[in-house]
Structure formats: structure tokens, C-alpha cells
Backbone as ProteinMPNN parsed JSONL, in Angstrom:
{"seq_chain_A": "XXXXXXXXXXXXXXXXXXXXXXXXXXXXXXXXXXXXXXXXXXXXXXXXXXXXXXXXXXXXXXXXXXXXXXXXXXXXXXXXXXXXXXXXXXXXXXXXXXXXXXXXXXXXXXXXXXXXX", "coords_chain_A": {"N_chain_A": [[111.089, -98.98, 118.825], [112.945, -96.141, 117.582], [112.838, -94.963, 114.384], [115.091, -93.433, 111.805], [114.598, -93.122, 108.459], [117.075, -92.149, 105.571], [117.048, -91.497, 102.596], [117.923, -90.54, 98.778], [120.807, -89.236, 98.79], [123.569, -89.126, 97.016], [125.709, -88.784, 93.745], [126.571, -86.286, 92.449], [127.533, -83.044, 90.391], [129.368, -79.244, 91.102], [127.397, -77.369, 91.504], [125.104, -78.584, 91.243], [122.032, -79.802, 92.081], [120.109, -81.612, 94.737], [117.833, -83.779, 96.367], [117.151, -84.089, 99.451], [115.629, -86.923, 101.48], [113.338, -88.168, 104.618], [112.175, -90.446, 106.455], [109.422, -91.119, 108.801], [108.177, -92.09, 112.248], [104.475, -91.508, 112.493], [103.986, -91.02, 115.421], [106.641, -90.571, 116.266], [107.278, -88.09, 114.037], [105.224, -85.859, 114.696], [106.188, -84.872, 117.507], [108.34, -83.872, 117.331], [111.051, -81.534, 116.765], [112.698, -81.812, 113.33], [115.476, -82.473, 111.593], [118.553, -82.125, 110.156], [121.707, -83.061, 110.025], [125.602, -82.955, 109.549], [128.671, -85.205, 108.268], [131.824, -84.254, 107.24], [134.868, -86.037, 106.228], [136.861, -86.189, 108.617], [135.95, -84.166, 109.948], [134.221, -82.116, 112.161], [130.523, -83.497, 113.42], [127.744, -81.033, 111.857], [125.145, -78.893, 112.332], [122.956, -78.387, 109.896], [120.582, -78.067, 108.72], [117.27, -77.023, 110.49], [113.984, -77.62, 111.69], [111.241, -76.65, 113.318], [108.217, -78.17, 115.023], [106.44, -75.911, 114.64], [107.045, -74.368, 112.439], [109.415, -72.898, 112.823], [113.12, -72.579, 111.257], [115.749, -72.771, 110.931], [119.654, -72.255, 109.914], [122.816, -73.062, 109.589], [125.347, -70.738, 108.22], [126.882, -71.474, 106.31], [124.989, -73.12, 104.652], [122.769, -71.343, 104.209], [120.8, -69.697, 101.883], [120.911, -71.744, 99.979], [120.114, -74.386, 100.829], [117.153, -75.795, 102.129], [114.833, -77.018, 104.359], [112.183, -78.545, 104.999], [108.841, -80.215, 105.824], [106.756, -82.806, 105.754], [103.58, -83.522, 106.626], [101.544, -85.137, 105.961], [103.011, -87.26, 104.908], [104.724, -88.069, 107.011], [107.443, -87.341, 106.657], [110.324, -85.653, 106.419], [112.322, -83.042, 104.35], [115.021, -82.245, 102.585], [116.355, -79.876, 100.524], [118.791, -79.452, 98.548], [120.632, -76.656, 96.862], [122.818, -75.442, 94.058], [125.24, -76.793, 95.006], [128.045, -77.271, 96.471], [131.785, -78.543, 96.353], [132.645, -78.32, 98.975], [130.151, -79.471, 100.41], [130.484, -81.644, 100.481], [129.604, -84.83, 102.334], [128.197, -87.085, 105.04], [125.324, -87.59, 105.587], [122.384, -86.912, 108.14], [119.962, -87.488, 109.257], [118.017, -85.92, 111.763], [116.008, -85.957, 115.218], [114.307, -84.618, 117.888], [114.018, -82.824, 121.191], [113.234, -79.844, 122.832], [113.841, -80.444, 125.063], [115.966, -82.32, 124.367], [118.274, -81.832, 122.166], [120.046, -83.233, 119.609], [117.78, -86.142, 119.218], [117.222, -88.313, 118.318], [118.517, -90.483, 115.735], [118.8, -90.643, 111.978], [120.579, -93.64, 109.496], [122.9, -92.06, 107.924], [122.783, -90.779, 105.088], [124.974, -90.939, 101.708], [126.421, -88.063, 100.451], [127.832, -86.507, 97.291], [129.326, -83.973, 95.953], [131.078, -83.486, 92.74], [133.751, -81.338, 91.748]], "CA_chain_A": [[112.38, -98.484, 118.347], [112.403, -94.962, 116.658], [113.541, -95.391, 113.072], [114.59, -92.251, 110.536], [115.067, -93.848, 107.309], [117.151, -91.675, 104.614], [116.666, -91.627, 100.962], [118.298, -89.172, 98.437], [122.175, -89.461, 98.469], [124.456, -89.961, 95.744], [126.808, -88.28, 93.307], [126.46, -84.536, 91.656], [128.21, -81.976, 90.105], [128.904, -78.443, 91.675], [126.31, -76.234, 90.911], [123.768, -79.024, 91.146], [121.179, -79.676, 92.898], [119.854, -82.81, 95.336], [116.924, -84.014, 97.595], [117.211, -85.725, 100.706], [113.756, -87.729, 102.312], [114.116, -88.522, 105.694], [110.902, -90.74, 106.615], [109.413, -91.796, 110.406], [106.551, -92.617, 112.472], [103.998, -90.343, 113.087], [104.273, -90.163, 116.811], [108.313, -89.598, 116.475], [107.373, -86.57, 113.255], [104.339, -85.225, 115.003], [106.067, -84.251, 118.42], [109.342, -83.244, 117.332], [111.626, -80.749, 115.849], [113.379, -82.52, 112.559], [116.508, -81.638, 111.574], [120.008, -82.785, 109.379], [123.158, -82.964, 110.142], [126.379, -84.116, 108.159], [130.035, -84.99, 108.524], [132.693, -84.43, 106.341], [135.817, -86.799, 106.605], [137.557, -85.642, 109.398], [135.493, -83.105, 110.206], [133.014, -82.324, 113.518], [129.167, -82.954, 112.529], [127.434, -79.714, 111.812], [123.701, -78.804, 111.774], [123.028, -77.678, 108.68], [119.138, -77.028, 108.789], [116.189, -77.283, 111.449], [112.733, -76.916, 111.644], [110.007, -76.729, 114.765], [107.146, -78.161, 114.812], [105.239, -74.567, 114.378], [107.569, -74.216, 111.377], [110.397, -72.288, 112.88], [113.828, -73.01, 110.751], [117.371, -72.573, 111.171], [120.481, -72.855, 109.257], [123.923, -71.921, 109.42], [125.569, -69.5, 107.249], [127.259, -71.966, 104.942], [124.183, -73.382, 103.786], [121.913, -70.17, 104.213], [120.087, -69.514, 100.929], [121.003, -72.787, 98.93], [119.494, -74.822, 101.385], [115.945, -75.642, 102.126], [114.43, -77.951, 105.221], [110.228, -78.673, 104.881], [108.12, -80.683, 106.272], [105.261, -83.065, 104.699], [102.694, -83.915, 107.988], [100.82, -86.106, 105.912], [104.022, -88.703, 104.358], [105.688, -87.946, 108.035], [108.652, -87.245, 105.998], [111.244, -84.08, 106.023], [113.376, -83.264, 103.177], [116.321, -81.132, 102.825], [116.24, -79.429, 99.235], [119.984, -79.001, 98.22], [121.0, -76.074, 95.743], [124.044, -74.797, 93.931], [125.758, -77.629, 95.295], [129.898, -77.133, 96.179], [132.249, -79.628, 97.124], [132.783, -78.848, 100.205], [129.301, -79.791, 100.529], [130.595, -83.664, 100.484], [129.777, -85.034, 103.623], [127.483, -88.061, 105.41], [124.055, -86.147, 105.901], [121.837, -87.835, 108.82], [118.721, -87.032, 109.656], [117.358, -86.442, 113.007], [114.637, -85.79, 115.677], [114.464, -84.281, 119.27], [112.77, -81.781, 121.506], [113.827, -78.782, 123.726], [114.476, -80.977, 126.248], [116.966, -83.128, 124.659], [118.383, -82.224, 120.663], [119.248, -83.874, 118.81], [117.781, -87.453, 120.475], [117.378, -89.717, 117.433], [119.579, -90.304, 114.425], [119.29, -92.296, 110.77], [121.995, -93.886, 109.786], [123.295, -91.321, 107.144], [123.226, -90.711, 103.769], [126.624, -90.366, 101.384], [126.399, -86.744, 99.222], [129.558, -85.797, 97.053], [130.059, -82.862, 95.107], [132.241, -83.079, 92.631], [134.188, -80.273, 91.048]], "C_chain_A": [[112.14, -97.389, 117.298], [113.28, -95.095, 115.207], [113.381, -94.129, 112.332], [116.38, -92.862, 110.028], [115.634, -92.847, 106.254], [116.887, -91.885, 103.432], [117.501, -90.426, 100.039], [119.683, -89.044, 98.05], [122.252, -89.754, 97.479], [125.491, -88.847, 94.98], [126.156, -86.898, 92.465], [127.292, -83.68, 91.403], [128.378, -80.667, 90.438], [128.265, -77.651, 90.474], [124.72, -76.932, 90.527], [122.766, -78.818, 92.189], [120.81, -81.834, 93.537], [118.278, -82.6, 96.264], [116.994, -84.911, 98.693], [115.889, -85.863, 101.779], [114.606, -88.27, 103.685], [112.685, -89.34, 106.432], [110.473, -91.512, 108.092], [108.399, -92.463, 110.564], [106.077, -91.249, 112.595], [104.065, -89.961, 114.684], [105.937, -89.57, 116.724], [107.764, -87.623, 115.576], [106.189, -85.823, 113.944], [104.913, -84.259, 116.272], [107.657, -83.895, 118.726], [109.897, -82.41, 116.349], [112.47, -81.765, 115.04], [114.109, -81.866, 112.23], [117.573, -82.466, 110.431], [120.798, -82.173, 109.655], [124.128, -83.34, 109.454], [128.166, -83.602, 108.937], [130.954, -85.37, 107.759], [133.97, -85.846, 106.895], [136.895, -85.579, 107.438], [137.488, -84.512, 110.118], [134.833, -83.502, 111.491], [131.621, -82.434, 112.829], [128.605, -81.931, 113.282], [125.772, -80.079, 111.424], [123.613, -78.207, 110.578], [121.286, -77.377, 108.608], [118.301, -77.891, 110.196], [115.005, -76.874, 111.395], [111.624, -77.937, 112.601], [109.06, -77.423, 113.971], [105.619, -77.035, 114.369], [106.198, -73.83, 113.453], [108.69, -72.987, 111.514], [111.838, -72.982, 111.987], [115.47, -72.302, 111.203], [118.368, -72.921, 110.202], [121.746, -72.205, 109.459], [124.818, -70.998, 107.899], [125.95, -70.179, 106.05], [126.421, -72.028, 104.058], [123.221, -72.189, 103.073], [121.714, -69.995, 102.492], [120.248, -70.649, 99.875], [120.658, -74.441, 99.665], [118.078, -75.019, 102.163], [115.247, -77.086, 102.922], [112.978, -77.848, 104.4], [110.117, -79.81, 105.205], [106.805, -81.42, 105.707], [105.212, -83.809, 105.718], [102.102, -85.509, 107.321], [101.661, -87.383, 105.073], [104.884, -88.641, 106.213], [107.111, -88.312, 107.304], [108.86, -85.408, 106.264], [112.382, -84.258, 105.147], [114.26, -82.058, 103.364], [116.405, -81.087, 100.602], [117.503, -78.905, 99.298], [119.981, -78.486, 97.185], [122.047, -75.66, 95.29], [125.343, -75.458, 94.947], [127.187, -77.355, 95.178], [130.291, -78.627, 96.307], [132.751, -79.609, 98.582], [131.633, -79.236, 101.183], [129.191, -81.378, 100.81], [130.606, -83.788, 101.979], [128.567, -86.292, 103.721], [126.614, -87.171, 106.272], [122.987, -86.817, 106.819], [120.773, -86.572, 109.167], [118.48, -87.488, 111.327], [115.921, -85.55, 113.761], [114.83, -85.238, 117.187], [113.286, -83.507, 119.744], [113.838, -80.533, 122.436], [114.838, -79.95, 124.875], [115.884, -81.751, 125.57], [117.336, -83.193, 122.988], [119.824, -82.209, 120.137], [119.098, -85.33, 119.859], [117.95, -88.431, 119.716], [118.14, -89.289, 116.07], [119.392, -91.62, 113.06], [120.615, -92.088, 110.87], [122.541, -93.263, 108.317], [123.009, -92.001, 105.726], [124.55, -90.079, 102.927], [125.726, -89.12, 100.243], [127.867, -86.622, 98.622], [128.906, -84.916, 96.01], [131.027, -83.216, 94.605], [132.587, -81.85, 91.336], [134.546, -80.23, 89.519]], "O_chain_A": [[111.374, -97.534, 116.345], [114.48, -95.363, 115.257], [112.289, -93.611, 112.096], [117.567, -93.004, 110.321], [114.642, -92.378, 105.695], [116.214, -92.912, 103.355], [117.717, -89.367, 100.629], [119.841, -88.714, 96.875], [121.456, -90.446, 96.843], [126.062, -88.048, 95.723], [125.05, -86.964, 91.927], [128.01, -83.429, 92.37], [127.28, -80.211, 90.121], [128.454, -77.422, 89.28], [123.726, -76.458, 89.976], [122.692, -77.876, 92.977], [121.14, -82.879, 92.977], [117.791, -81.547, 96.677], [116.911, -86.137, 98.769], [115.404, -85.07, 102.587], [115.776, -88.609, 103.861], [112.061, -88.517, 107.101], [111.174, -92.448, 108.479], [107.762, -93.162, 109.775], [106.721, -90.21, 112.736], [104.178, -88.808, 115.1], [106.328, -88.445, 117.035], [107.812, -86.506, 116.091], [106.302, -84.673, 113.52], [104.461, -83.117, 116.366], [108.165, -83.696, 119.83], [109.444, -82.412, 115.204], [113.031, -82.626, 115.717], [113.923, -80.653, 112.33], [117.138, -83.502, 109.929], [120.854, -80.943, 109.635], [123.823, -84.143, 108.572], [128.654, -82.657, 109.558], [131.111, -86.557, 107.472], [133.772, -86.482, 107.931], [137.448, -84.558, 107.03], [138.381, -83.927, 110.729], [134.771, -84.646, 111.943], [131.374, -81.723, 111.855], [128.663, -81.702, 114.49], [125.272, -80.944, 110.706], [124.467, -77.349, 110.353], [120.947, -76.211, 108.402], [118.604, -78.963, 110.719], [114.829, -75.708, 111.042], [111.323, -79.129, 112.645], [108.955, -77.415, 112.745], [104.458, -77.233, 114.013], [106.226, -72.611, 113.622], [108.892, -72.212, 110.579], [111.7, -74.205, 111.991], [115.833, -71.294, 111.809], [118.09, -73.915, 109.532], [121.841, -70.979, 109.508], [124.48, -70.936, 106.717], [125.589, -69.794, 104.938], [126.511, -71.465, 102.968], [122.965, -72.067, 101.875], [122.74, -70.237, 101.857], [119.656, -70.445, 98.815], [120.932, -75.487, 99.076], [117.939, -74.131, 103.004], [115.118, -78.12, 102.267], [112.776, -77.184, 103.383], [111.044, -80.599, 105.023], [105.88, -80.748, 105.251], [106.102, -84.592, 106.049], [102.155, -86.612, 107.865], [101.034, -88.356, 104.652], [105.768, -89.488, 106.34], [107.711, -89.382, 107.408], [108.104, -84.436, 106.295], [113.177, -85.197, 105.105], [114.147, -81.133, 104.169], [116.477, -81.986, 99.765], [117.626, -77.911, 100.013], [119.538, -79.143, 96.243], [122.697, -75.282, 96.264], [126.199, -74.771, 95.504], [127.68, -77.196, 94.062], [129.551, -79.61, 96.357], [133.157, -80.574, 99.229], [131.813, -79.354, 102.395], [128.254, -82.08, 101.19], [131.318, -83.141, 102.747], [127.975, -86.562, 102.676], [126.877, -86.396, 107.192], [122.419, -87.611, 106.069], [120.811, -85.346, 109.273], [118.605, -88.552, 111.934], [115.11, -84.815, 113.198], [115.891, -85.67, 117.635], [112.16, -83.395, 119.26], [115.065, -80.58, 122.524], [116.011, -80.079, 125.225], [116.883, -81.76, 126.29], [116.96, -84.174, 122.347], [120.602, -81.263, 120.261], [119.809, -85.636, 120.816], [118.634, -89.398, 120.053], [118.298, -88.187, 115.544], [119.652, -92.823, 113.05], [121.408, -91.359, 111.466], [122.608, -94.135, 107.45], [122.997, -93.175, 105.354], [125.106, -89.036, 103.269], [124.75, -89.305, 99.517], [128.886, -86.634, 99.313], [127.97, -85.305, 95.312], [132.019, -83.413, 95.306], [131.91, -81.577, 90.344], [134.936, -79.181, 89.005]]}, "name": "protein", "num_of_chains": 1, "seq": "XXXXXXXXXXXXXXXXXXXXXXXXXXXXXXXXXXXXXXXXXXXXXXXXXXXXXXXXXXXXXXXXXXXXXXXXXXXXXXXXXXXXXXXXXXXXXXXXXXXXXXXXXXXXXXXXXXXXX"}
């Protein structure tokens, strides 16, 4: 059973900052792209960063420069480095795992973030 465990959530002020751990096995972090997602209340969930195994990354525009995926091979952990923190940044932030063929495939079971103003 593939397991990704969060860590990291909790309460902040805008303009802070956060870290979110997202920790596996090594066969799941070795042979996939890791990623986070998150969903506001009432919202659709949104990718918010990605990153390949050969250290390609992605993000969409919201987050783009106050957001920060990476990768540590040897904790098989990925973190998501939150900066300059809004509130509409509040949302349930899940970590996941996939491949070309099929992403996202696995999912923790979220972490809570709030922003508040």
C-alpha cells in the first residue's frame, strides 16, 4: 500500500512563510514525479507545484515565485517551501505521486494551511 504522509500545516499570517514535508517509500519517490495539490472550500483542486524525477518543475501562475517544490533523494521526502503567504492561499494541500502514464496516481491525505489576514 503506497503511503504519502504530510507534515507541515497549520496557521500563519499573510506575508508569512510555511513548509510542507511530504514523506514515502523509496520505490514510490525514486520512480515518480512528486507533486501538491490543494483545495480551497468550495473550490476545484489545483496543482500548485511539480517536479520530475530529472528535476523538471512546474507551477501555476498564482503560486509562481513564492512557491518552491524540492526534492531530498536521500529522506525520500518532497517539500513545498511556502512564501509571502496570502489568504487566498487557505486551502487542504495533498501531496502526491504519479508518472506520464497516469498523474496524479497516489494521494496523502491532506494537510490544513490558513492564511490569515
Amino acid at each position: 500500500q503506497v503511503q504519502l504522509v504530510e507534515s507541515g500545516g497549520g496557521l500563519v499570517q499573510a506575508g508569512g512563510s510555511l513548509r510542507l514535508s511530504c514523506a514515502t517509500s523509496r520505490s514510490v519517490f525514486s520512480a515518480n514525479t512528486m507533486g501538491w495539490y490543494r483545495q480551497a472550500p468550495g473550490k476545484q483542486r489545483e496543482l500548485v507545484a511539480e517536479m520530475s524525477l530529472v528535476g523538471f518543475t512546474n507551477y501555476p501562475d498564482s503560486v509562481k515565485g513564492r512557491f518552491t517544490i524540492s526534492r531530498d533523494s536521500a529522506k525520500n521526502t518532497v517539500y513545498l517551501q511556502m512564501s509571502s503567504l496570502k489568504p487566498e492561499d487557505t486551502a487542504v494541500y495533498y501531496c502526491t505521486a504519479g508518472s506520464f502514464a497516469e498523474w496524479p496516481r497516489y494521494w496523502g491525505q491532506g494537510t490544513q494551511v490558513t492564511v490569515s489576514s
